[in-house]
N, C-alpha and C positions, 0 to 999 in steps of 0.2 A: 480591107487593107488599101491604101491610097497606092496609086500610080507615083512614081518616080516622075513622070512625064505633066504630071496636074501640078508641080512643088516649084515653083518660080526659083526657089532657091535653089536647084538643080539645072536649070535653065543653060543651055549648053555644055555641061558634062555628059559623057558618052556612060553607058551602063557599069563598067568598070571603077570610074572616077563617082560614080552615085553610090556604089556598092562600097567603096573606100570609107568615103564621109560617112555612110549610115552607119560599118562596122565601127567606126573611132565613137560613135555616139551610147550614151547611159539610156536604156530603158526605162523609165521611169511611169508607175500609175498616178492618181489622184481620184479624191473622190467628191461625191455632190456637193460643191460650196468649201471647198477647199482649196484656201488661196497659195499659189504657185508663186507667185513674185510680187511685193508690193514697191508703187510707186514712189522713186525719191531712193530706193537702195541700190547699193555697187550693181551695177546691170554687168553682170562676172558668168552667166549661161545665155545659152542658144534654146530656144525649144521648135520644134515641128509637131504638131499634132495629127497624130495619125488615127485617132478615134476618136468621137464625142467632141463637146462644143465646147467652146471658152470664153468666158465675157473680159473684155478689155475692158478697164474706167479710172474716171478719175475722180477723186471728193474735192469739193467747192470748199470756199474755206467755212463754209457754213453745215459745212457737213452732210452735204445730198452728193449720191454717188450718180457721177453723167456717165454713161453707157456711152462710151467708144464708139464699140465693133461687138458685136457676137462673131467671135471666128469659130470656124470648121477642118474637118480632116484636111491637111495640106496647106493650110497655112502657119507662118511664122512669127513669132513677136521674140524682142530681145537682142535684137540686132546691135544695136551698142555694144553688146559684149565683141563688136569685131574690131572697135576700137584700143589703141593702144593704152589712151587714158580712156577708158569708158565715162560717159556720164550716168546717171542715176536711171531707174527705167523710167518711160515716159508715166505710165499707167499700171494700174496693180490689174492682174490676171489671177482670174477665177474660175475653176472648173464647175460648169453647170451640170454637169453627171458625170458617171464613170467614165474617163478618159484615159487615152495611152499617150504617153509621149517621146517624143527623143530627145534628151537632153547633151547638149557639148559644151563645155566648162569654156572661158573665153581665151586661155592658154592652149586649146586643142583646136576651138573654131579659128583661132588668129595663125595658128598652122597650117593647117588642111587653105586659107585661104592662101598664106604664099604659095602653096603647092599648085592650090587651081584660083588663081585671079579672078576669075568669072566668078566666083562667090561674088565679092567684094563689087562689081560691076552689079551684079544682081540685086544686091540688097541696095544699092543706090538708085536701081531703077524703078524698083517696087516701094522705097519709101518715098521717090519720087512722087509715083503714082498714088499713094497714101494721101500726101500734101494734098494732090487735087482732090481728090473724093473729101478731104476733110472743107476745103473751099469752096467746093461746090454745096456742102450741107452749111454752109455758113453763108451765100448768098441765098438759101430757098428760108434762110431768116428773115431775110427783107422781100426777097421776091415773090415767096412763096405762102399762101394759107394755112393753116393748121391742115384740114385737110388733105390736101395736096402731100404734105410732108409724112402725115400718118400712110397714104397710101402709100407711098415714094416706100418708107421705112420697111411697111410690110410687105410689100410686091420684092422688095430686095431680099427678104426673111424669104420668103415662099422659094426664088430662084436657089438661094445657094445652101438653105438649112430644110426646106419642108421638105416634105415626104407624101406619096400619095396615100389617098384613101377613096372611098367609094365617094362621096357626096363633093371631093374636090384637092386640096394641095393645104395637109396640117401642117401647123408652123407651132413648135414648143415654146411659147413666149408670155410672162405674165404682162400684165397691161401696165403695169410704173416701170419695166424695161421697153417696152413698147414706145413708151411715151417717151422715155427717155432718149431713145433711136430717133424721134422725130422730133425734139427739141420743144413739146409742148407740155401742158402738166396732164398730171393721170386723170386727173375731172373730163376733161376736155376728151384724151383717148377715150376714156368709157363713153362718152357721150355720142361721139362718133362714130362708133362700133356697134353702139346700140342700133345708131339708125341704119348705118350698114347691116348690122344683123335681121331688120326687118326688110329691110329692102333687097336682103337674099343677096347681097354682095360677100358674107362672110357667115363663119359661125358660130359664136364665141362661147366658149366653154371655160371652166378654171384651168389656167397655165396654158391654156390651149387656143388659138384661132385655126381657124378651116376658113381657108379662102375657098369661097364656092364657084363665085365667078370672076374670074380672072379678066377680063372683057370690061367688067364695072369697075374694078377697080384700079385700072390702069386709065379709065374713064377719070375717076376721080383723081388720080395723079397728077393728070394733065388737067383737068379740069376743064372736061368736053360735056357734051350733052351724052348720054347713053345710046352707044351703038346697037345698031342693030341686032336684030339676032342673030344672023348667020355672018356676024365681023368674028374676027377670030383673031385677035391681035395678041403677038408672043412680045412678053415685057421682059423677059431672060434679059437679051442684047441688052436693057437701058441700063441693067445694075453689074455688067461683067468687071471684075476688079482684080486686079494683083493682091499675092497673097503673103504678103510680107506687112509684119508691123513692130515698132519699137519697145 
C-alpha cells in the first residue's frame, strides 16, 4: 500500500484531510491491458494508483501508440476532471497488470478541492512539473543519441518501477514500449540492447530487462567513457519526478 506522504496530490494535507479525500473516493480494480480512459473523452474522474503500473499514450494519426509515461503506485492522471469545464483527457490509460485504484468522479474531486485548495495548487504544480520532463525529452531529440535517450529511458524505468533481483535491478518493459519511452524505433532499441546485453550493461530477456550495471549505463546516458570499477554513481537523483499527470 502506498504512503499518503509519496502522493504529490496529498501534498500539504494533514492525515485527517488525506483520510477525507481517500474515503470520498470509488475503489476501483482493472485488469492486464485493460484501458481505463481514453484519449479525447469527457476527462469527468480522478485516479490515484495505488498498486501495479499504467502506461499513459497517445496514437499518432497514423496509428502507432507513443508511450507517455509508465506510471506507478502514487501517481495521478486525470486532473482535468478538476476543471469546471474539463477538457478531453490528454492520453488513453492502460493497465499493464492487475492494478487497484482510486477513482473520484469530477463532481466529488471539484468539492473536496473547495474544501482543501491545496489540491488545486498541487495539481498545478506537478502538471507544471510534467511540462518540463515532457521538454526536456523533446530537446534529448535534438541534443541527444539514440543511445543516450535508451539509457536515459531505462535508468528512469530501473529508479521508479524495477525491482531487485540477484544479478541486478528488473524492469518489466517489452522493447517497442521501451523504444517508445526513448523516442527511437524498436530496430534501433534491439540493437542496442543487444550490444549492451554483451557488454554486461543489462540483460534482456522477453518483456523483461535486468539492468546489471547501473555504473555502464548511466555511462551511456551521459555518454562518458566506462568508469572505473570501484565508481559507483546513483542515477535515482537524475530521474526524481512529480507524480501527477493529465
Amino acid at each position: 500500500m502506498i504512503s499518503p506522504a509519496t502522493v504529490q496530490l496529498f501534498s500539504g494535507l494533514d492525515a485527517n484531510q488525506v483520510k477525507a479525500v481517500k474515503d470520498a473516493a470509488i475503489r476501483r480494480v482493472f485488469e492486464a491491458s485493460q484501458i481505463i480512459v481514453m484519449a479525447n473523452e469527457a476527462a469527468n474522474r480522478l485516479f490515484l494508483i495505488e498498486t501495479g503500473y499504467v502506461d499513459y499514450y497517445v496514437t499518432s494519426d497514423g496509428g502507432q501508440d507513443i508511450l507517455l509515461r509508465r506510471l506507478a503506485p502514487g501517481d495521478v492522471f486525470g486532473q482535468a476532471s478538476l476543471l469546471s469545464r474539463p477538457i478531453g483527457y490528454l492520453g488513453t490509460a492502460k493497465a499493464v497488470q492487475h492494478i487497484r485504484v482510486l477513482e473520484w468522479k469530477d463532481r466529488v474531486i471539484q468539492q473536496l478541492a473547495r474544501i482543501y485548495p491545496q489540491i488545486i495548487e498541487n495539481a498545478l504544480r506537478t502538471a507544471l512539473r510534467y511540462l518540463a520532463l515532457y521538454a526536456k525529452r523533446h530537446i534529448g531529440l535534438v541534443a541527444n543519441n539514440a543511445q543516450e535517450r535508451l539509457a536515459c529511458a531505462l535508468s528512469s524505468l530501473g529508479t521508479r518501477t524495477g525491482h531487485a533481483v540477484s544479478s541486478g535491478v528488473e524492469v518489466d518493459i517489452k522493447n517497442e514500449d521501451l523504444a517508445s519511452l526513448a523516442d527511437i524505433s524498436a530496430f534501433a532499441a534491439s540493437r542496442i540492447l543487444k550490444r549492451w546485453d554483451r557488454g554486461g550493461v543489462v540483460e534482456k530477456s522477453r518483456g523483461k530487462v535486468i539492468i546489471r550495471s547501473p555504473e555502464k549505463l548511466l555511462a551511456a546516458e551521459l555518454n562518458v567513457p566506462e568508469p572505473r570499477r570501484n565508481a559507483t554513481p546513483n542515477f535515482q537523483s537524475r530521474h526524481n519526478s512529480s507524480n501527477l499527470i493529465g
